[in-house]
N, C-alpha and C positions, 0 to 999 in steps of 0.2 A: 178265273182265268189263270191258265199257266203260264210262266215265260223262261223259257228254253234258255236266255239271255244268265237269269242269276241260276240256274242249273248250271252251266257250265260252268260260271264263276268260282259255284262252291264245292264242284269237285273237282278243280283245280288245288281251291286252300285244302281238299282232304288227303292232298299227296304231302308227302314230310317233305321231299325236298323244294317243292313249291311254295309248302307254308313258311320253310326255314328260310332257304334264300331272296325270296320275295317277299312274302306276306300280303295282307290283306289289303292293307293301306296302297302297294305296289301294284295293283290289276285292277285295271280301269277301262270302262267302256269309251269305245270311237274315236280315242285320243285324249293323250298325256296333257292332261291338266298343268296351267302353266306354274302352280307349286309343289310339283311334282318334282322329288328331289333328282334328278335323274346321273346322277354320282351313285346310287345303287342300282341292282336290277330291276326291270317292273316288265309287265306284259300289257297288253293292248290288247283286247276283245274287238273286232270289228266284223264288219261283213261286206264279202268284197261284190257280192253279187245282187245287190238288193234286199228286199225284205223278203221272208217265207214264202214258199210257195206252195202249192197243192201238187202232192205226190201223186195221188192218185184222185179218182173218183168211183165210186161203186151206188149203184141203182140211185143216181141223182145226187147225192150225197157226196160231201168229203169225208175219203176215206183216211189218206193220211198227209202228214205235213214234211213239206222239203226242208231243212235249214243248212246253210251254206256260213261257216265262219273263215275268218282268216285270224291266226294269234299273232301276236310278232311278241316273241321273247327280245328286250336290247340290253345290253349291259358293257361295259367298261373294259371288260374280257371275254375271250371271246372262249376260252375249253366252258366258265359258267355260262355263256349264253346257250352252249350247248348241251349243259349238260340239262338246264331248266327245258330246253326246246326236246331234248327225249322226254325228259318228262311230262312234258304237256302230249305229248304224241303218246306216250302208255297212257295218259288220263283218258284219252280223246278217243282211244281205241276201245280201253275198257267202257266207254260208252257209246258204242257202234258206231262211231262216226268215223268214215274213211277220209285219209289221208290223198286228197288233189296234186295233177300237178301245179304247176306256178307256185310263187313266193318269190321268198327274197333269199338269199344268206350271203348279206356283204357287212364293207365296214363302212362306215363316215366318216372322212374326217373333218369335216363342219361338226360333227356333235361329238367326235371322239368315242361311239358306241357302236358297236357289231351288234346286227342283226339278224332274228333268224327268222323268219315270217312263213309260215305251213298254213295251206287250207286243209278245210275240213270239211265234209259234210254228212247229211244221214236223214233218212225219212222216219218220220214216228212211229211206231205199231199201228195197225188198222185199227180204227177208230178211239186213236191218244189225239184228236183234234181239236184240243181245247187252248189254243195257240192266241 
């Protein structure tokens, strides 16, 4: 079985200014663990639509698969939150996945972090259904 889930993760870390300003240890799925330093930047994988769905169907069969993400880049400044959230937006693109409306891009100041939160989504190739 595949999961779409550490796909995205790891071409994420395969962009330079992701791996440099983030890293590895900073991108976490569904939410910032609570030793999560959050005085540096980090990203949040989630999904704001549910789990996967079926894109299509062809002679009885699934043909291909929905995935709908939402990222939220936060960090402490907010030209780096941006500059990480184009980044994640050229990763996300070079892997067909289109850019939604909604999100977020505000500040907090309960956590003192700007955030920039972009959906995404994209259906598999006709029969990548091993989801």
């Amino acid at each position: 079985m595949k999961d779409m889930w550490m796909e995205v993760y790891n071409v994420l870390l395969s962009n330079d200014i992701i791996a440099e300003k983030v890293g590895k240890n900073n991108i976490k799925f569904y939410e910032a663990v609570e030793t999560l330093d959050t005085t540096k930047p980090f990203i949040i994988i989630d999904s704001f639509n549910g789990p996967q769905t079926t894109a299509y169907h062809i002679a009885d069969k699934i043909g291909s698969i929905q995935f709908s993400f939402q990222i939220n880049v936060e960090s402490q400044n907010r030209l780096l939150t941006k500059e990480i959230a184009k980044a994640v937006k050229e990763v996300m693109w070079a892997e067909n996945f289109g850019q939604l409306n909604g999100g977020l891009d505000t500040y907090f100041s309960e956590t003192k972090r700007f955030v920039d939160a972009r959906r995404y989504r994209k259906n598999t190739k006709l029969y990548d259904v091993e989801y």
